[in-house]
DSSP file (Angstrom, degrees, kcal/mol; ACC not computed):
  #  RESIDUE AA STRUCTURE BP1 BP2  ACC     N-H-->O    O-->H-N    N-H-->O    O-->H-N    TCO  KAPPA ALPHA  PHI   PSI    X-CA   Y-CA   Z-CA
    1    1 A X              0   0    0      0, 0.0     2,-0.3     0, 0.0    75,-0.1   0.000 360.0 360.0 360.0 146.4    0.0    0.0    0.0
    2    2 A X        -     0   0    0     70,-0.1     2,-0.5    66,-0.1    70,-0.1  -0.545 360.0-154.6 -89.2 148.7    1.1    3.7   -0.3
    3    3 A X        -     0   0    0     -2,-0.3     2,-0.4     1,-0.0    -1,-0.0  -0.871  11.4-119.8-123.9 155.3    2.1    5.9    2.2
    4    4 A X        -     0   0    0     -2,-0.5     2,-0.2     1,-0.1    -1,-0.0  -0.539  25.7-112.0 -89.8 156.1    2.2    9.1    2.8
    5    5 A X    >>  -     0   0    0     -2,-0.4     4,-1.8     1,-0.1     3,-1.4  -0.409  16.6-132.6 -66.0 124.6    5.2   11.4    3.5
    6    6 A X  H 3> S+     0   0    0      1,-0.3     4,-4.2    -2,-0.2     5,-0.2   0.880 116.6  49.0 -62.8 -36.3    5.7   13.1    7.2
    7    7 A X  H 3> S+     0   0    0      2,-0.2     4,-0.7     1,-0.2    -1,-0.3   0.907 115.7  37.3 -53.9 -45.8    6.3   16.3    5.0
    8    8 A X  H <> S+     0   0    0     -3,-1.4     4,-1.9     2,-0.2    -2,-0.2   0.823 118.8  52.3 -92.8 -51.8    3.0   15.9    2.6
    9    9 A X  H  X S+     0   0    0     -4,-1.8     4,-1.0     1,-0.2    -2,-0.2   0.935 111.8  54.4 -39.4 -53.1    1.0   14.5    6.3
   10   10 A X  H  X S+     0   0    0     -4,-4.2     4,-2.4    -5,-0.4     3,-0.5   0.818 111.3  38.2 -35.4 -56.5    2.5   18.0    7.7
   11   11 A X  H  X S+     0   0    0     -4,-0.7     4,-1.2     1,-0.3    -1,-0.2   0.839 115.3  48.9 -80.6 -41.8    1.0   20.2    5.1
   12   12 A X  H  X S+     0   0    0     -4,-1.9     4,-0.9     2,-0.2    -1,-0.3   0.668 112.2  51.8 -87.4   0.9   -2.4   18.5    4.8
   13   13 A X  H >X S+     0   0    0     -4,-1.0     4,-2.0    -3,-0.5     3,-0.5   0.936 116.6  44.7 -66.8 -72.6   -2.7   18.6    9.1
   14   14 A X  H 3X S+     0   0    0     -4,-2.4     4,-1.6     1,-0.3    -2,-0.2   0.698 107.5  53.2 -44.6 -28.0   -1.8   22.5    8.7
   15   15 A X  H 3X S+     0   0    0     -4,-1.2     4,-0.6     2,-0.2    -1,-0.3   0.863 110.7  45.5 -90.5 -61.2   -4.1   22.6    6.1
   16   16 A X  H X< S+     0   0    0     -4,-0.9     3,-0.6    -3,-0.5     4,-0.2   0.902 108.8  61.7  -8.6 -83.3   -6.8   21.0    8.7
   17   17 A X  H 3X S+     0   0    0     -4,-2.0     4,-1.8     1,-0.3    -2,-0.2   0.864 107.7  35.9 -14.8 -88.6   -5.7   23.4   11.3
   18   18 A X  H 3X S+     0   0    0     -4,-1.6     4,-0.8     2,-0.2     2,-0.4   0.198 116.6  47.7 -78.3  15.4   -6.6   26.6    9.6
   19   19 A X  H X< S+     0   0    0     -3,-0.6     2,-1.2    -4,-0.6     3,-0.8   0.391 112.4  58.6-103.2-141.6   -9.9   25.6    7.7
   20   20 A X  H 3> S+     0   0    0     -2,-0.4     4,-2.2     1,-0.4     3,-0.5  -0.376 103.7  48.3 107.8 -85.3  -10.4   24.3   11.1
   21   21 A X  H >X S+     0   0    0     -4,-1.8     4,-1.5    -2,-1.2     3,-1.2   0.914 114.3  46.9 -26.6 -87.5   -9.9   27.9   12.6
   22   22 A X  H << S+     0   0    0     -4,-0.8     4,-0.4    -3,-0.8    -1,-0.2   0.280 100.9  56.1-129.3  56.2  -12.2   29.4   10.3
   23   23 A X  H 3> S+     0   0    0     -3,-0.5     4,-1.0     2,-0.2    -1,-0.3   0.430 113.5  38.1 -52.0 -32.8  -14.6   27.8   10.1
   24   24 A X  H <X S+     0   0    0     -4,-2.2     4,-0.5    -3,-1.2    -2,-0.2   0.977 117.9  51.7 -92.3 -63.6  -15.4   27.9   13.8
   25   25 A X  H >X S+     0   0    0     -4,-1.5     4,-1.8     1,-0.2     3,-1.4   0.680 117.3  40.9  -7.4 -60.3  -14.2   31.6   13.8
   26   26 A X  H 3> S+     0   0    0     -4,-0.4     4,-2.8     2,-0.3     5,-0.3   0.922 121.0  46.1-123.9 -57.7  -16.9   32.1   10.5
   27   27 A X  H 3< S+     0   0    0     -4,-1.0    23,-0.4     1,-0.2    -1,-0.3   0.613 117.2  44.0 -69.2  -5.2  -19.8   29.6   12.6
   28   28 A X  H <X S+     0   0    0     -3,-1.4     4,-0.7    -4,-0.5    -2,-0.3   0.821 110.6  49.7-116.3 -31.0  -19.3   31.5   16.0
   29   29 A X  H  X S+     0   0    0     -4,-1.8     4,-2.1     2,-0.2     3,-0.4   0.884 112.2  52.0 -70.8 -43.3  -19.3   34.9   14.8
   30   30 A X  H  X S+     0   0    0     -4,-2.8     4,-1.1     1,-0.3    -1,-0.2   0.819 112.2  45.3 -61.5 -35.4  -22.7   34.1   12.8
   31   31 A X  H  4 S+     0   0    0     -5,-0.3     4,-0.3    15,-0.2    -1,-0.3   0.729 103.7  57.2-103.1  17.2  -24.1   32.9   15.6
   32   32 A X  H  X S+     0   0    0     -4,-0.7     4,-1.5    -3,-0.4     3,-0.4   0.934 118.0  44.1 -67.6 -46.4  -22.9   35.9   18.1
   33   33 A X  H  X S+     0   0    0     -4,-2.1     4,-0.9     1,-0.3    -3,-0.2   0.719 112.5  46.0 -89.1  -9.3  -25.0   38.1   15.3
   34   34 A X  H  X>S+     0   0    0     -4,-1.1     5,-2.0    -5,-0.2     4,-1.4   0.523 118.8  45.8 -88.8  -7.5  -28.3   35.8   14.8
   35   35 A X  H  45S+     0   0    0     -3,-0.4     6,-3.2    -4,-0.3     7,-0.4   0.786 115.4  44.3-115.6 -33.9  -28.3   35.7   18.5
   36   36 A X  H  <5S+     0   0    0     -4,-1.5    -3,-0.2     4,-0.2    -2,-0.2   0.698 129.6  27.9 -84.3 -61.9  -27.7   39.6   19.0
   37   37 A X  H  <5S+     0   0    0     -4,-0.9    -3,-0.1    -5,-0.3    -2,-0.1   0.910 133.7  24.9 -58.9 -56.5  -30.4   40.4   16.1
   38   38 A X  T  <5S+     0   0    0     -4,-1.4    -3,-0.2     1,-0.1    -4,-0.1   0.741 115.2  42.4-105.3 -56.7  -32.8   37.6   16.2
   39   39 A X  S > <S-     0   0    0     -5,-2.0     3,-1.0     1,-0.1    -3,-0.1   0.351  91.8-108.1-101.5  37.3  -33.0   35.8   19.4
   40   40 A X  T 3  S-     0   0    0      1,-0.2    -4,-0.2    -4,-0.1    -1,-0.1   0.470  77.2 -58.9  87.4  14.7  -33.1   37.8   22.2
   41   41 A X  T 3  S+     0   0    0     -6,-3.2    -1,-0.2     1,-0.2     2,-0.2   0.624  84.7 153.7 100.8   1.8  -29.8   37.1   23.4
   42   42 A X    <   -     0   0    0     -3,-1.0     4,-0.3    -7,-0.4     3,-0.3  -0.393  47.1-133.9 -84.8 151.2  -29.9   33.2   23.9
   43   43 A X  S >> S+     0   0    0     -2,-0.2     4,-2.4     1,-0.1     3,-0.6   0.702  83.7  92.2 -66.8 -20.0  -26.8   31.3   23.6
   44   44 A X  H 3> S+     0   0    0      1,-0.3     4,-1.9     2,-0.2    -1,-0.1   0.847  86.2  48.9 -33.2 -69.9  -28.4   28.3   21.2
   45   45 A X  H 3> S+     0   0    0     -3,-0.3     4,-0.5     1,-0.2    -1,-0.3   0.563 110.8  56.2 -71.8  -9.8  -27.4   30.0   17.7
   46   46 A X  H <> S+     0   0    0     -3,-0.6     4,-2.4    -4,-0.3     5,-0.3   0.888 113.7  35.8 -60.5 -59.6  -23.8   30.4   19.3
   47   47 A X  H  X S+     0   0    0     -4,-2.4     4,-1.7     2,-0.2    -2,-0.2   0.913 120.3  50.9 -72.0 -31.3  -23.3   26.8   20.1
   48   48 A X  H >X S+     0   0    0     -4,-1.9     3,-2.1     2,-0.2     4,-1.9   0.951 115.0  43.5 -73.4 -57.5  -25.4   25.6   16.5
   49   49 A X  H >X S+     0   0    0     -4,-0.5     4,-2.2     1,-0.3     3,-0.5   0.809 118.7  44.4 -66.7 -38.4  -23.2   27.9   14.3
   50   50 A X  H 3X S+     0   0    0     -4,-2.4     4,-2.1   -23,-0.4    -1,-0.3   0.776 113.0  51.0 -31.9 -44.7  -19.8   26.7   16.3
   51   51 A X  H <X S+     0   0    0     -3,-2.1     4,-1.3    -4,-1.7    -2,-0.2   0.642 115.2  48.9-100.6 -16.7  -20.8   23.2   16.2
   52   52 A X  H <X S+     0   0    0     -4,-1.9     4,-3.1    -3,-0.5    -2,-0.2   0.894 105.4  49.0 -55.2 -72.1  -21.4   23.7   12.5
   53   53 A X  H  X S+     0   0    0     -4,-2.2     4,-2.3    -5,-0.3    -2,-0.2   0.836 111.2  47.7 -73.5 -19.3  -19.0   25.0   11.6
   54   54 A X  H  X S+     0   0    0     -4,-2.1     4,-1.7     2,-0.2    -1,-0.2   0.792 107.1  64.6 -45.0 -45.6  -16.6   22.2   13.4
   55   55 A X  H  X S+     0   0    0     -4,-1.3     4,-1.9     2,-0.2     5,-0.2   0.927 106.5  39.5 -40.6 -60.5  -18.9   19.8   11.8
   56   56 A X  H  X S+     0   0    0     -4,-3.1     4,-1.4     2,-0.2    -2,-0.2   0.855 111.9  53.3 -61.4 -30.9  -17.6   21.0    8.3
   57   57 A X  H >X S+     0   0    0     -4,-2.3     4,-0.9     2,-0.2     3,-0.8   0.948 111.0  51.9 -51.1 -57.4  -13.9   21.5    9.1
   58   58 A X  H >X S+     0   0    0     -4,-1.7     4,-2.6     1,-0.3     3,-1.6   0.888 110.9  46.0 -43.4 -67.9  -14.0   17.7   10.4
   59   59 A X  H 3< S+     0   0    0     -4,-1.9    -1,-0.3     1,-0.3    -2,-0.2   0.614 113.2  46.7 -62.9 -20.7  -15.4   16.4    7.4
   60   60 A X  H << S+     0   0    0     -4,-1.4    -1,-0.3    -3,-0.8    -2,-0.2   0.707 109.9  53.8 -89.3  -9.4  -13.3   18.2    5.1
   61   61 A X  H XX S+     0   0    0     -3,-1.6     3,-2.5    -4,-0.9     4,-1.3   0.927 110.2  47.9 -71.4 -80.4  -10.4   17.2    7.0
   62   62 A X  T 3< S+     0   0    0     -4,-2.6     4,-0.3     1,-0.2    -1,-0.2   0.540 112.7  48.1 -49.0   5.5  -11.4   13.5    6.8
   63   63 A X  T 34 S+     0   0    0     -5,-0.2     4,-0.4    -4,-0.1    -1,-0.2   0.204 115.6  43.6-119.9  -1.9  -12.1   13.7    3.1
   64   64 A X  T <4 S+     0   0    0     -3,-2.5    -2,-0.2    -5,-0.1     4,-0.2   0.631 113.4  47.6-114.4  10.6   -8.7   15.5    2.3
   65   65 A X  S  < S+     0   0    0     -4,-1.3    -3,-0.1     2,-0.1    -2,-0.1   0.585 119.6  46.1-119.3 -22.5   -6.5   13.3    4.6
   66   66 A X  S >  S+     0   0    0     -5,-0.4     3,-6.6    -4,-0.3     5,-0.2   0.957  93.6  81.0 -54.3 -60.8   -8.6    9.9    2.7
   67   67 A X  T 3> S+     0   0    0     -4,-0.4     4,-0.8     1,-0.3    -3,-0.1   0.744  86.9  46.7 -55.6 -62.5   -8.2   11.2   -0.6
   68   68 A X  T 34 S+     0   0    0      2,-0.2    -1,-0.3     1,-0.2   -66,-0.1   0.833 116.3  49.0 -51.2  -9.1   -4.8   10.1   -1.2
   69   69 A X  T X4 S+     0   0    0     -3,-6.6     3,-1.3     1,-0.1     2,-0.6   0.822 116.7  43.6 -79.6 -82.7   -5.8    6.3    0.3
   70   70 A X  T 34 S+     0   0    0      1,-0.4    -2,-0.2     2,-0.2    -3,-0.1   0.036 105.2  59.4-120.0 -13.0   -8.8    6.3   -1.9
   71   71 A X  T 3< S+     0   0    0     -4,-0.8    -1,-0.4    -2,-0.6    -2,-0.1  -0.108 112.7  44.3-102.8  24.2   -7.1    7.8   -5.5
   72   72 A X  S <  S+     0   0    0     -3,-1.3    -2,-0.2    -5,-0.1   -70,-0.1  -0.181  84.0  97.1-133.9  17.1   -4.6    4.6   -5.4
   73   73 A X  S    S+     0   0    0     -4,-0.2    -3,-0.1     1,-0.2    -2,-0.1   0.694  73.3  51.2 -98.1  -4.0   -6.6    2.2   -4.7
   74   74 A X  S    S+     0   0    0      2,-0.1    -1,-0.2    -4,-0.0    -4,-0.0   0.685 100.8  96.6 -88.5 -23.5   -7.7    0.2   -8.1
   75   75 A X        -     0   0    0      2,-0.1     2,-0.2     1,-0.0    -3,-0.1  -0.494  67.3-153.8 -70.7 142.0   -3.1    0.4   -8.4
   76   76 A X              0   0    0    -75,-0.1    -2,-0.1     0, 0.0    -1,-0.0  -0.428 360.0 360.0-109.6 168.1   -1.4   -3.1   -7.0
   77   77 A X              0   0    0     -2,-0.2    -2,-0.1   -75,-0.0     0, 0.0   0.341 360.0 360.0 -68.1 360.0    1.8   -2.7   -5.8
């Protein structure tokens, strides 16, 4: 099977990181201003838009740290 390189692991972890970042940064500010505008001040749309946006970072994290498994895999050794 192929593996990947500590360097190539490095880049797509940093990569992770900061979509990571802001996304939760992008999902916490949205819900500071729906919460501040629309709902009186309750904490809900804080925690949904954070927990959103964490949701997407994770999933794009797991589909960009697969994708190199998963674009060798019909190749034998």
């Amino acid at each position: 099977m192929f593996s990947m390189s500590e360097k190539e692991l490095g880049k797509k972890w940093d990569k992770c990181l900061a979509d990571s970042a802001v996304k939760l940064g992008t999902g916490l500010g949205l819900g500071i201003v729906f919460s501040v505008l629309f709902f009186k001040r309750h904490t809900w749309p804080i925690s949904l838009g954070s927990g959103v946006g964490l949701g997407m970072a994770y999933a794009n994290c797991q589909n960009d740290l697969r994708l190199h498994y998963l674009q060798h895999e019909g190749q034998k050794d």
